[in-house]
C-alpha positions as CSV (number, residue, x, y, z in Angstrom):
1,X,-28.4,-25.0,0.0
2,X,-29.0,-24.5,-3.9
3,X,-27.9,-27.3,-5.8
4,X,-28.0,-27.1,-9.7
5,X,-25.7,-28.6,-12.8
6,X,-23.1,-27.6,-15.0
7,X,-24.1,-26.8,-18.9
8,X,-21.2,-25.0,-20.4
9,X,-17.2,-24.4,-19.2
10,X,-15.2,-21.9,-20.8
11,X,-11.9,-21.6,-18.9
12,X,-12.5,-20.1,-15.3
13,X,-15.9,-19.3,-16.2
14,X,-19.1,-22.1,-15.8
15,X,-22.4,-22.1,-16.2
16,X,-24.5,-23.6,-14.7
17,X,-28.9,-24.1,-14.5
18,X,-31.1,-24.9,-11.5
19,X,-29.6,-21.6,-9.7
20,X,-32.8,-19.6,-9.2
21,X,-32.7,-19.4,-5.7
22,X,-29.2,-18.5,-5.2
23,X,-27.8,-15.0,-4.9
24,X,-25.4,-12.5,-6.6
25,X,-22.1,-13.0,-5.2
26,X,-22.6,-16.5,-3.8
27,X,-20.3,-19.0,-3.0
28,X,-20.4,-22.6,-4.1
29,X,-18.6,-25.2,-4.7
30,X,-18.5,-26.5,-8.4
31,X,-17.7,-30.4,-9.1
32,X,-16.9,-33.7,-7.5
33,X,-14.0,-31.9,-6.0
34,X,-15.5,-29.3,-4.5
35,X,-13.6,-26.2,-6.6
36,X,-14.3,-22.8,-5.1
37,X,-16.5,-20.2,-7.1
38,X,-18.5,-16.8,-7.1
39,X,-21.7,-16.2,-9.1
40,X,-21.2,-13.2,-11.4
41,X,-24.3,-12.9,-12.8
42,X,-28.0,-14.6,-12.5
43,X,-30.4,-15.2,-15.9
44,X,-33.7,-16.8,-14.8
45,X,-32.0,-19.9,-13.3
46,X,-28.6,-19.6,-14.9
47,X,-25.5,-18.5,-13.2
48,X,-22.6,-18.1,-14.5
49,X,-20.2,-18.5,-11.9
50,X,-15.9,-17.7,-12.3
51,X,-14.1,-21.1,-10.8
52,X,-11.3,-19.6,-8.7
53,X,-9.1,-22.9,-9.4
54,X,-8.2,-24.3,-12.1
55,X,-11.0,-25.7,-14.1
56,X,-10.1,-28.7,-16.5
57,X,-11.6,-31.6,-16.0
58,X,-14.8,-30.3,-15.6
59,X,-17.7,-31.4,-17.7
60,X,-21.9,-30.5,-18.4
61,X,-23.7,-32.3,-15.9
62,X,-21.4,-32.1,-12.9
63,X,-23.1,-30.7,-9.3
64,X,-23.1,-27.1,-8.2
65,X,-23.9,-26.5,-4.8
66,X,-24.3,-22.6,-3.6
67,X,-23.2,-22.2,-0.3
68,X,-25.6,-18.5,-0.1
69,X,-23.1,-16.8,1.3
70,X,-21.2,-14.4,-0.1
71,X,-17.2,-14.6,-0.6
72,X,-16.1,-13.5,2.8
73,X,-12.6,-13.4,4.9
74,X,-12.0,-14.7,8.1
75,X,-10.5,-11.9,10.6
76,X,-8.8,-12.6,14.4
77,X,-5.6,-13.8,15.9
78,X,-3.3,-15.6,13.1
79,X,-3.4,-13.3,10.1
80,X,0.4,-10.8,11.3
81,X,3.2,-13.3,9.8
82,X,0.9,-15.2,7.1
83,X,0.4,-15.2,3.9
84,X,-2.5,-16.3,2.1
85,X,-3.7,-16.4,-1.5
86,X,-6.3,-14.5,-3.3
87,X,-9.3,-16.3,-1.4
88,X,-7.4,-16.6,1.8
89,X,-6.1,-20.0,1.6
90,X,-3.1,-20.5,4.4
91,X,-0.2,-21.6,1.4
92,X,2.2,-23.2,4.1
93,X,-0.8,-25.0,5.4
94,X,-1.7,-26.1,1.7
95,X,2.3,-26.9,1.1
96,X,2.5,-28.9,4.2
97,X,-0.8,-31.0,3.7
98,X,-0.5,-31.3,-0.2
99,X,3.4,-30.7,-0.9
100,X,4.6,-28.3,-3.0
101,X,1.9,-27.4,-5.8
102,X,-1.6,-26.2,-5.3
103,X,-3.7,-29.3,-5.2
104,X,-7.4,-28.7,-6.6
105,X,-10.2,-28.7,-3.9
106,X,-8.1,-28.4,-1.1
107,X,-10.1,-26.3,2.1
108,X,-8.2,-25.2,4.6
109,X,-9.7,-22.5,7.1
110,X,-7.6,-19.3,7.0
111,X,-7.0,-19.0,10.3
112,X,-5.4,-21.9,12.6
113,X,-8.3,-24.1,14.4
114,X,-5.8,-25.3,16.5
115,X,-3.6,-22.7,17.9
116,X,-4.5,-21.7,21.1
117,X,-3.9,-17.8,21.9
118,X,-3.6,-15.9,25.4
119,X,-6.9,-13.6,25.7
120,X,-6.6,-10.7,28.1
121,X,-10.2,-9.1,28.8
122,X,-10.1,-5.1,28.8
123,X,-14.0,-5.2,29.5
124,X,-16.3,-6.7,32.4
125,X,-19.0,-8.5,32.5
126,X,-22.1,-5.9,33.3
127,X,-20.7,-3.9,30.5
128,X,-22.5,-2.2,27.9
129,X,-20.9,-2.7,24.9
130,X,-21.1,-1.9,21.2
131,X,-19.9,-3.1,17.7
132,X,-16.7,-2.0,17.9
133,X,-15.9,-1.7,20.8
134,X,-12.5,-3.8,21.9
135,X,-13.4,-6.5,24.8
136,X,-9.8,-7.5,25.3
137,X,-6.6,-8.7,23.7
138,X,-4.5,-11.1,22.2
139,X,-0.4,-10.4,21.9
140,X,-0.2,-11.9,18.4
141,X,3.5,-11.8,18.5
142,X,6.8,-9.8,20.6
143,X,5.3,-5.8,18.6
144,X,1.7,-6.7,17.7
145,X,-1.4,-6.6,20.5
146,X,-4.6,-7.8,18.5
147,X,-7.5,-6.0,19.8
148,X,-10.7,-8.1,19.7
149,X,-13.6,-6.1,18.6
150,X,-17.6,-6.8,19.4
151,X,-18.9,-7.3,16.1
152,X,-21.1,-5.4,13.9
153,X,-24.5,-5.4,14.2
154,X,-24.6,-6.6,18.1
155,X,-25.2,-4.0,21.1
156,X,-25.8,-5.4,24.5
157,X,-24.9,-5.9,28.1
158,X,-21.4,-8.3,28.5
159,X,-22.8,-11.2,30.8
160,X,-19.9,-13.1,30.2
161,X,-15.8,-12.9,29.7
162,X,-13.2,-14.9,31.0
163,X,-9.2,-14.6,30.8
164,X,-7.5,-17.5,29.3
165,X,-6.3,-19.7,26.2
166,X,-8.9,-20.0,23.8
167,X,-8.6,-21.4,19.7
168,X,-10.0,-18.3,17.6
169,X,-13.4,-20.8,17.6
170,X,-13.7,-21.2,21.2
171,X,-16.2,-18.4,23.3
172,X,-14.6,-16.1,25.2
173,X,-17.4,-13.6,26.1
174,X,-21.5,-13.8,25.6
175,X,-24.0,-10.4,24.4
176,X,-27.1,-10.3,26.2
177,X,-29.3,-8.3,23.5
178,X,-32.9,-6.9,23.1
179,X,-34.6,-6.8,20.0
180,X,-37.8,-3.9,19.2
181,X,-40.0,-6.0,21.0
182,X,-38.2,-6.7,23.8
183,X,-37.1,-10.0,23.7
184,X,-33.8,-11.2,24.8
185,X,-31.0,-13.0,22.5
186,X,-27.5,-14.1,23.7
187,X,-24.5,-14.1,21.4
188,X,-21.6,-15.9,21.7
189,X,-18.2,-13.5,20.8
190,X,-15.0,-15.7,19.9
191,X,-11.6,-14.0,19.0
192,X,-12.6,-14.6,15.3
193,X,-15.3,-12.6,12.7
194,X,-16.3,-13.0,9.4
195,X,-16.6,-10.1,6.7
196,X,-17.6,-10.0,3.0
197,X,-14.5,-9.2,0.5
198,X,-17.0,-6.8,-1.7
199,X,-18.5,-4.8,1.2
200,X,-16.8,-1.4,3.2
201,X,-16.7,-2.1,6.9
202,X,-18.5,0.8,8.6
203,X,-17.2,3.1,10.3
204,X,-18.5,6.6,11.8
205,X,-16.8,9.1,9.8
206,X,-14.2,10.0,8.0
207,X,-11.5,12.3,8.6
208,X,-9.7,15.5,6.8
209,X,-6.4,13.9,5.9
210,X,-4.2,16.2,7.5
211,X,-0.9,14.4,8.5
212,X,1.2,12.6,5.9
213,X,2.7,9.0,5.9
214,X,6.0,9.4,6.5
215,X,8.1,6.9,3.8
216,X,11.9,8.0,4.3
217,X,11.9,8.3,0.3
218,X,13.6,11.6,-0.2
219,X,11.9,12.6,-3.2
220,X,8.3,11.2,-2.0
221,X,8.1,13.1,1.6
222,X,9.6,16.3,0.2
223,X,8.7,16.6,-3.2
224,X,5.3,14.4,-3.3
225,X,3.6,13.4,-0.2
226,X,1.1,11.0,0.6
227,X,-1.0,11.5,3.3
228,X,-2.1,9.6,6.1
229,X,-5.2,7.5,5.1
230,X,-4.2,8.9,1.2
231,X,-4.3,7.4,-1.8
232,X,-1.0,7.0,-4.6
233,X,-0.3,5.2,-7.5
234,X,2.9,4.5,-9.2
235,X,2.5,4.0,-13.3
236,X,5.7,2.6,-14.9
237,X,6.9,0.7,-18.0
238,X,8.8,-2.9,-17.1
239,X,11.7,-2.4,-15.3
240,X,11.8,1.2,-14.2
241,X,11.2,0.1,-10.6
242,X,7.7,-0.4,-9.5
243,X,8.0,-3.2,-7.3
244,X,11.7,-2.1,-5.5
245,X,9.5,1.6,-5.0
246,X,6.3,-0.5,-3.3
247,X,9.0,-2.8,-1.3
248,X,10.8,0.3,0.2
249,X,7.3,2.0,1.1
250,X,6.2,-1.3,3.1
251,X,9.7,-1.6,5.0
252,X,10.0,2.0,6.2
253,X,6.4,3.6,6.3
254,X,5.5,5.0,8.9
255,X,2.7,2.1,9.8
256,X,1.7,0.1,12.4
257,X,0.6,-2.6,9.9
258,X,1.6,-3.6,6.1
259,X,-1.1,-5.7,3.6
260,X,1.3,-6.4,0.8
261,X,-1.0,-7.6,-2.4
262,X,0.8,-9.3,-5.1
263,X,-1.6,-9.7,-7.6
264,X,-0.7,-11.1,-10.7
265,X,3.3,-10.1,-10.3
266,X,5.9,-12.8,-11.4
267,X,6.6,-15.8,-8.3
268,X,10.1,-15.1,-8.0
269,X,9.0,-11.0,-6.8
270,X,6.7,-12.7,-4.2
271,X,9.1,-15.2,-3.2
272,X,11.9,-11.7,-3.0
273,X,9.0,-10.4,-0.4
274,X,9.2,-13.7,1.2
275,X,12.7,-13.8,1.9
276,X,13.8,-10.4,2.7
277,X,11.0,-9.3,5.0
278,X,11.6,-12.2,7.5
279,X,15.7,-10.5,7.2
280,X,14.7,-7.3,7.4
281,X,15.1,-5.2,10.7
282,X,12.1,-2.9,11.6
283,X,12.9,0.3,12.4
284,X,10.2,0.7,14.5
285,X,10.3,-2.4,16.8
286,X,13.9,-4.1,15.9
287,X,12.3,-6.9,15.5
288,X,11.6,-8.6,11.9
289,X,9.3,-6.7,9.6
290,X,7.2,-9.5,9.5
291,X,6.1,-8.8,12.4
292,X,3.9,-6.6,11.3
293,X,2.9,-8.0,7.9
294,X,0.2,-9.6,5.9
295,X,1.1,-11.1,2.6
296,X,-1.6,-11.7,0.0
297,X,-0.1,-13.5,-3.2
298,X,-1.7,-14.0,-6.1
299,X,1.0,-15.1,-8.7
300,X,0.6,-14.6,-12.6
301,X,0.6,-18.5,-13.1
302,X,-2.5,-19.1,-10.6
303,X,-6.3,-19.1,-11.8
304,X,-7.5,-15.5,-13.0
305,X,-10.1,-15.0,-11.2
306,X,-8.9,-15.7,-7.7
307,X,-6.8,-12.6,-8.7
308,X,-9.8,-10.5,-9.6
309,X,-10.6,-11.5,-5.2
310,X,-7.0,-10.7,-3.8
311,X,-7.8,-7.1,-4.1
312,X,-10.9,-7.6,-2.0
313,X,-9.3,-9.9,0.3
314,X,-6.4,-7.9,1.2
315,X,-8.2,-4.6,2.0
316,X,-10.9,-6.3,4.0
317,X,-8.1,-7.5,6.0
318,X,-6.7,-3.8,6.1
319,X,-9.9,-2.0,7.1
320,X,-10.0,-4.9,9.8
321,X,-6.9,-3.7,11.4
322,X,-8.0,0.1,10.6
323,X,-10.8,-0.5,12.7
324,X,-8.8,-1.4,15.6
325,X,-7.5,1.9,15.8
326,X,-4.2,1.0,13.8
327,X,-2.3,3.0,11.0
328,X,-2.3,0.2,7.6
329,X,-0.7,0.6,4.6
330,X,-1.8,-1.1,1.9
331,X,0.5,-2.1,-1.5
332,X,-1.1,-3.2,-4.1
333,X,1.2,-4.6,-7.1
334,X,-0.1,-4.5,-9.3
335,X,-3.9,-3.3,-10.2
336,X,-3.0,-3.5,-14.1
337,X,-2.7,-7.5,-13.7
338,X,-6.4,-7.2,-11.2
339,X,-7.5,-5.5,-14.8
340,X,-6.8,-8.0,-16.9
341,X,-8.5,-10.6,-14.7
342,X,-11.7,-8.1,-15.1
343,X,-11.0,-7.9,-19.1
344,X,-10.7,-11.9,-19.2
345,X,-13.8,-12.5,-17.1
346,X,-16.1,-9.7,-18.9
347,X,-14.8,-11.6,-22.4
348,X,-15.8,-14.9,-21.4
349,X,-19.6,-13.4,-20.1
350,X,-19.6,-11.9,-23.5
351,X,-20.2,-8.7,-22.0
352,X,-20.1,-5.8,-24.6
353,X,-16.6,-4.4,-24.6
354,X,-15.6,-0.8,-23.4
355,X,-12.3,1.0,-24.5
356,X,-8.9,-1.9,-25.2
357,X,-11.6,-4.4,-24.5
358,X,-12.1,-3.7,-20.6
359,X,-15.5,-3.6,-19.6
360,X,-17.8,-0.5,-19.1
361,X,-17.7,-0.6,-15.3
362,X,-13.8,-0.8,-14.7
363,X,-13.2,2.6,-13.8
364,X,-16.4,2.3,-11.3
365,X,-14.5,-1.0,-9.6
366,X,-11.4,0.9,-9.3
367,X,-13.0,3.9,-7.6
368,X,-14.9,1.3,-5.3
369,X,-11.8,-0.3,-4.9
370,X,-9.6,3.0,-3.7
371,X,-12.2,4.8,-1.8
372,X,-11.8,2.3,1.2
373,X,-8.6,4.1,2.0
374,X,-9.2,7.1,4.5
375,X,-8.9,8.2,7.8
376,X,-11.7,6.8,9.9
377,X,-13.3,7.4,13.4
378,X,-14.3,4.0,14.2
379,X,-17.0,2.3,15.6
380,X,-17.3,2.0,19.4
381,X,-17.5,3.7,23.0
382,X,-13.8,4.0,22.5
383,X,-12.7,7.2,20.6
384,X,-10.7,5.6,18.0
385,X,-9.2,7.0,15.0
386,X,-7.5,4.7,12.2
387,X,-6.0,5.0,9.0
388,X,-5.9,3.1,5.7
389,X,-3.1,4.2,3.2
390,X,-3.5,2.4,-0.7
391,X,-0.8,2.5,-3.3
392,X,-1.1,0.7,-6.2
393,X,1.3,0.2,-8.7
394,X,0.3,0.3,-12.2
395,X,2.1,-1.7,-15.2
396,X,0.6,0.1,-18.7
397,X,1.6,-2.2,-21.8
398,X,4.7,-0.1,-22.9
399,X,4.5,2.2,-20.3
400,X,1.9,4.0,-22.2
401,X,0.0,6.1,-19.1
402,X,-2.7,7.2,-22.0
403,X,-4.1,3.5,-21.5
404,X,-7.8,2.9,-19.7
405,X,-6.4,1.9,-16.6
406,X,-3.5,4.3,-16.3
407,X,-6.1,6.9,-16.7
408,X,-9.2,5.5,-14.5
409,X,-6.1,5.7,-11.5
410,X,-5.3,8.7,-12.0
411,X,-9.1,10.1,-12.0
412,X,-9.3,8.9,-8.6
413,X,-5.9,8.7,-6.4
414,X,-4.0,12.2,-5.5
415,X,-0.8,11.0,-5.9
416,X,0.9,10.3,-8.7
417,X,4.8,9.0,-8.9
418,X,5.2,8.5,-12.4
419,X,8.5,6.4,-12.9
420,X,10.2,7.2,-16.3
421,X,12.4,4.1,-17.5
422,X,15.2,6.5,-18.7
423,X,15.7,7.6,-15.8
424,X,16.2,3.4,-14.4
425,X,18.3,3.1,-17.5
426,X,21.1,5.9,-16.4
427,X,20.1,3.9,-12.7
428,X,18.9,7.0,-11.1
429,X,16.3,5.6,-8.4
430,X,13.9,6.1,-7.5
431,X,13.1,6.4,-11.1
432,X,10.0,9.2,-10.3
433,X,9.9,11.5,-12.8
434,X,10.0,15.1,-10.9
435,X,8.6,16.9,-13.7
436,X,5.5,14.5,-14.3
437,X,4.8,13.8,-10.8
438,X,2.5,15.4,-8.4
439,X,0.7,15.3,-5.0
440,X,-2.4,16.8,-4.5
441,X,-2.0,16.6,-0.7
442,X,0.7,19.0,-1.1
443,X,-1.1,22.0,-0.2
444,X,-2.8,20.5,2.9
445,X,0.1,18.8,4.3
446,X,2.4,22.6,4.6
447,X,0.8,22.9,8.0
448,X,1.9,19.9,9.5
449,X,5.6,20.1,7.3
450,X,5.9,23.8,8.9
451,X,5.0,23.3,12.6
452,X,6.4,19.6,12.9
453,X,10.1,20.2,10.7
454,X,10.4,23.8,10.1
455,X,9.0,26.9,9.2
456,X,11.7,26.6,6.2
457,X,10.4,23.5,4.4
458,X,8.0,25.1,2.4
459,X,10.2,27.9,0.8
460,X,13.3,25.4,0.1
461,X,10.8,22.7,-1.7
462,X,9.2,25.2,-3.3
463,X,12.8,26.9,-4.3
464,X,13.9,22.6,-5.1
465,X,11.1,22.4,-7.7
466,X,11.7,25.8,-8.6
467,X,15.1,24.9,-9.6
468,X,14.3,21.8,-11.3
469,X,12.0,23.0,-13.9
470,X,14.2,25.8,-14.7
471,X,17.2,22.6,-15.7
472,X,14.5,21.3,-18.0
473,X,14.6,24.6,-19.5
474,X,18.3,25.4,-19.7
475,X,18.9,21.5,-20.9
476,X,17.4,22.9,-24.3
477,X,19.6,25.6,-24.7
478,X,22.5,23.5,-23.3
479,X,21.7,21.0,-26.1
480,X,21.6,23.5,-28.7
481,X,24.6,25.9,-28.1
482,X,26.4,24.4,-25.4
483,X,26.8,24.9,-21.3
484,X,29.7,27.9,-22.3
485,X,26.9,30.0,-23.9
486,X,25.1,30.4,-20.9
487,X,25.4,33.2,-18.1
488,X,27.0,32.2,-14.5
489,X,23.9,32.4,-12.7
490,X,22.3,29.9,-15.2
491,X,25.3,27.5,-14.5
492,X,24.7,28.1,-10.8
493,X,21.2,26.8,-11.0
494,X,22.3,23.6,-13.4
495,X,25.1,23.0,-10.7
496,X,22.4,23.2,-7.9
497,X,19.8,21.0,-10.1
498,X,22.6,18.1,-10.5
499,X,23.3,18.4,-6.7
500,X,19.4,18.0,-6.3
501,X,18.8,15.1,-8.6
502,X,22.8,12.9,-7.3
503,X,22.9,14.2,-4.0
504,X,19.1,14.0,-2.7
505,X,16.4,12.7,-5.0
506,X,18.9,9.4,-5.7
507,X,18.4,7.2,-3.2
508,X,20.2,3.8,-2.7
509,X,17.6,0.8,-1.4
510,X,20.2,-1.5,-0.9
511,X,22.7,1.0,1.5
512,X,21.6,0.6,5.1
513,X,22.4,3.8,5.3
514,X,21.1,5.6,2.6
515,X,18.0,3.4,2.6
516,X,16.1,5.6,4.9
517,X,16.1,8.8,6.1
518,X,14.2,10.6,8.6
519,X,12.4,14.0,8.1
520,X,15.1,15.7,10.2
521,X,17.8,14.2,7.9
522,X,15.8,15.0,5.0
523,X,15.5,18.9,6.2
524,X,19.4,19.1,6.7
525,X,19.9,17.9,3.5
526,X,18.0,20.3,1.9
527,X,19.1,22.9,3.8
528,X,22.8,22.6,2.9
529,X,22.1,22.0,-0.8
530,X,20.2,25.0,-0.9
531,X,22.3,26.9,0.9
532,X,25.0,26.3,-1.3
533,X,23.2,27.4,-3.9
534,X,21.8,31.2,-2.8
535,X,25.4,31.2,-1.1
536,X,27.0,30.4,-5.0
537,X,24.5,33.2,-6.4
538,X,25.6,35.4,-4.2
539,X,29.3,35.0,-4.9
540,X,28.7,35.1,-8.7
541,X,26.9,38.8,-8.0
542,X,30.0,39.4,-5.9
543,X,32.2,38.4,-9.3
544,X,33.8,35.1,-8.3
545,X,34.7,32.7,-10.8
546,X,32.1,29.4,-11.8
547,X,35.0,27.4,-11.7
548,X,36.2,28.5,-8.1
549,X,32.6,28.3,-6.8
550,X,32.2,24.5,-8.0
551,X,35.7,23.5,-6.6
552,X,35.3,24.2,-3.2
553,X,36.1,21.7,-0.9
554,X,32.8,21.1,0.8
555,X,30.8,20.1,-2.3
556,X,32.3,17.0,-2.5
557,X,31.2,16.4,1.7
558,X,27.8,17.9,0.9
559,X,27.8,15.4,-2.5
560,X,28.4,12.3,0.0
561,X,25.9,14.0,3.2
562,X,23.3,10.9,2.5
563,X,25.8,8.6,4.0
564,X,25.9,10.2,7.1
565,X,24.6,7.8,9.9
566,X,21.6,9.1,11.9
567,X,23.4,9.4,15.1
568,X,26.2,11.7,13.6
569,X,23.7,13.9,11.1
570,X,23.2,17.1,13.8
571,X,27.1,17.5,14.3
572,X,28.1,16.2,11.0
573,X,25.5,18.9,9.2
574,X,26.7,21.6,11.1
575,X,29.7,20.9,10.8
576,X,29.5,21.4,6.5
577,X,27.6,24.2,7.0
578,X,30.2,26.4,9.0
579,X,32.3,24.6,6.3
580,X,30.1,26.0,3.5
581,X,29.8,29.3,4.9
582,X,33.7,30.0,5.7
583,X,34.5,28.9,2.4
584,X,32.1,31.2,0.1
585,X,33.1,34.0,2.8
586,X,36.4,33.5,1.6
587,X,35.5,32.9,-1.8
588,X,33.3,36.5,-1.9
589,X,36.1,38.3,0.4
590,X,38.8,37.5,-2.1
591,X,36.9,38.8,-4.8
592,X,36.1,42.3,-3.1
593,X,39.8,42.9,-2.0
């Protein structure tokens, strides 16, 4: 213990003398009441630490006591269903001992001390084991088995393990090690471990990222992919959708596990998440979605800097689960907010300003923050391989993407889904901009697209995109002379761009139906939009009429073919497309006679 005294408060920030044997990055507990802080930065034996409560109240003189040990998470049974805040506080164990608002001071263990959980050994004692390597299980809930993992650092032979009901506290195995010189150490392994917010955990290597993360967003798995263990970003002015976009990706991602970070965002957005997850039906299980779901809240009306820590918490908690060999994807909502809390925090160190007044190193925290996401072989005896998937909304001040954090985002992540807010304002959502946009997994996910949907998805998304950026270019004509002035094959591709952009990219979030929709669905679509439009160039090269062409019958079932449930796609599809084809047959045969 390092106990020193308080000489100056400004806001979340203290400082405080008598700290010279304390650490970067230390814990300690500021005040009478015990308020939770972090030492940012060390000067001879002044710290200056950022309080993460609120901080009035507080005067020069009062105690600081540094715990040396840095801001860490607690990881085992107890974390699927919870939801913490940015320093992984329990909140319905701090409403239910302190009522309804955050009292001061309050220090509740993350994880329940009490709760007893069913351990299932999938080791034996004689073992050899390794950090890393999983011991046995706990069935957190009716979908999710926790795997309990030796932790790092210890290597030795299992003496004991036992099958039972043990608190995440309580031993449920020992570690017979040896040191260099031979000398023997036992270590006791509970269901819980500890892990600092601001370090990587290890793992052995990571992996090409050659699969992608399946979302069930039309626009996002065909046009701009993310892959497995990828990293995305979604800039976007107020209101064009950020948060509805991040909600969709946690329900229907293909995950085993969601880390939902609201850091910063409005209460009544977290308390949305709150209510509708708990309603929500997984797809995967059946069961409730959060079943499989971490929730990290950080609202804009709590202390600053705890924000600043959510990020930190909440991919800790992610890599924890990576390590187990699980699939995680990660939301973050939003890093613009985390920003500010940097900004804030480097003002009130008085450290000198970089660009919009954030500080020098923000694009360095970003990077550090991002490159946790990967595809991982973990530790362990076990071959293992887990994923870690980040998207991170972005909020730029006006929507303005030429801002320093916009920019720093985009230097890192490959995936960018810029929302445009005229397209929310004609309510066409998603509201990603297909002309802005862009995956740079694109290339390196054809592979998988080809031999896992078909060997067609490559030439119609190419011919999609195609089609798109030719509308953009016909729009300016159109604006200028009028739709009449141009030539039937240019109103083909305009009829096929507006079938792209109602009948497939817009996607409704709130029609079970239309909510979702598998990569087989997705591929049908496609393929009977398209194939409307090469069939409609070929009848215009044949000399039917525009006007014929876009009255036929089946464009109205091909405009309504994303309400078609799962179950009925296959005969439904085919259906429309001996439809399609017998029509424009027809259509063509009429013209030649």
């Amino acid at each position: 213990m390092n106990e020193g005294r308080i000489v100056k408060v400004s806001g979340p920030l203290v400082v405080a003398e008598g700290m010279r044997n304390s650490n970067m990055f230390d814990v300690v507990r500021v005040g009478k009441e015990n308020l939770i802080g972090e030492i940012l930065e060390i000067h001879e034996d002044r710290a200056s630490i950022q309080v993460y409560e609120e901080t009035s109240g507080l005067g020069p003189g009062a105690p600081v006591v540094s715990t040396m040990a840095p801001l860490s998470v607690e990881l085992g049974p107890g974390l699927i269903e919870n939801i913490f805040d940015g320093i992984q506080r329990p909140l319905e164990a701090m409403r239910q001992q302190t009522g309804g608002n955050i009292t001061r001071g309050v220090s509740i263990p993350a994880l329940d001390r009490s709760r007893k959980w069913h351990f299932v050994p999938r080791a034996k004692t004689g073992d050899y084991v390794r950090a890393g390597d999983i011991i046995g299980v706990v069935q957190e809930n009716e979908v999710f088995e926790h795997r309990i993992m030796v932790p790092y650092g210890i290597e030795g032979t299992l003496i004991e393990i036992s099958e039972g009901d043990y608190t995440v506290e309580e031993t449920v195995a020992r570690v017979e090690t040896k040191d260099a010189t031979g000398a023997t150490k036992v270590h006791a392994l509970t269901l819980m471990q500890k892990w600092p917010v601001r370090q990587g955990r290890p793992y052995k290597e990571k992996l090409p990222l050659d699969e992608p993360l399946i979302t069930g967003q039309r626009i996002i798995d065909t046009l701009f992919p993310i892959a497995l263990g990828g990293v995305a970003a979604i800039p976007g002015p107020f209101g064009s959708g950020k948060t509805v976009v991040q909600h969709q990706l946690a329900k229907w991602a293909a995950a085993d596990l969601v880390v939902y970070i609201g850091c910063g965002e409005r209460g009544n957005e977290m308390t949305d998440v709150l209510m509708e997850f708990p309603e929500l039906k997984d797809p995967r299980t059946g069961k409730s979605l959060m079943k499989r779901t971490v929730l990290i809240a950080n609202t804009s009306d709590m202390p600053v800097a705890a924000r600043e820590a959510s990020i930190y918490t909440g991919i800790t908690i992610a890599e924890y689960f990576r390590d187990m060999g699980y699939n995680v994807a990660l939301m973050a909502d939003s890093t613009s907010r985390w920003a500010e809390a940097l900004r804030e925090m480097s003002g009130r160190l008085e450290e000198m300003p970089g660009e919009e007044g954030y500080p020098a190193y923000l694009s360095s925290r970003l990077a550090q923050f991002y490159e946790r996401a990967g595809k991982v072989r973990t530790l362990g005896s076990q071959e293992r391989i887990g994923s870690l998937s980040a998207i991170g909304a972005v909020s730029p001040p006006g929507g303005d993407i030429s801002e320093p954090v916009s920019q720093a985002t985009l230097r890192i992540v490959k995936v960018f889904w810029g929302l445009d807010y005229s397209l929310s304002y004609r309510r066409h959502f998603p509201a990603i901009n297909w002309l802005v946009s862009y995956s740079l997994y694109e290339e390196r996910l054809r592979d998988w697209y080809t031999e896992n949907v078909s060997r067609d998805w490559v030439r119609l998304t190419g011919d999609m995109m195609r089609i798109l950026q030719e509308e953009a270019e016909l729009q300016e004509i159109v604006q200028l002379v009028g739709v009449d002035a141009l030539s039937p094959m240019d109103r083909v591709t305009l009829e096929a761009a507006r079938s792209i952009r109602e009948d497939y990219l817009q996607q409704d979030a709130f029609n079970d139906v239309d909510t979702y929709a598998t990569l087989n669905k997705q591929y049908r679509m496609l393929r009977l939009i398209m194939g409307f439009y090469y069939k409609a160039r070929d009848a215009v090269r044949a000399g039917a009429g525009i006007s014929e062409i876009f009255n036929l019958p089946v464009r109205e079932r091909i405009g309504r073919a994303k309400f078609v449930p799962e179950d009925k796609v296959s005969q439904v599809y085919d259906e429309m497309e001996k439809d399609l084809e017998t029509q424009m047959d027809a259509l063509t045969a009429k013209e030649d006679n």
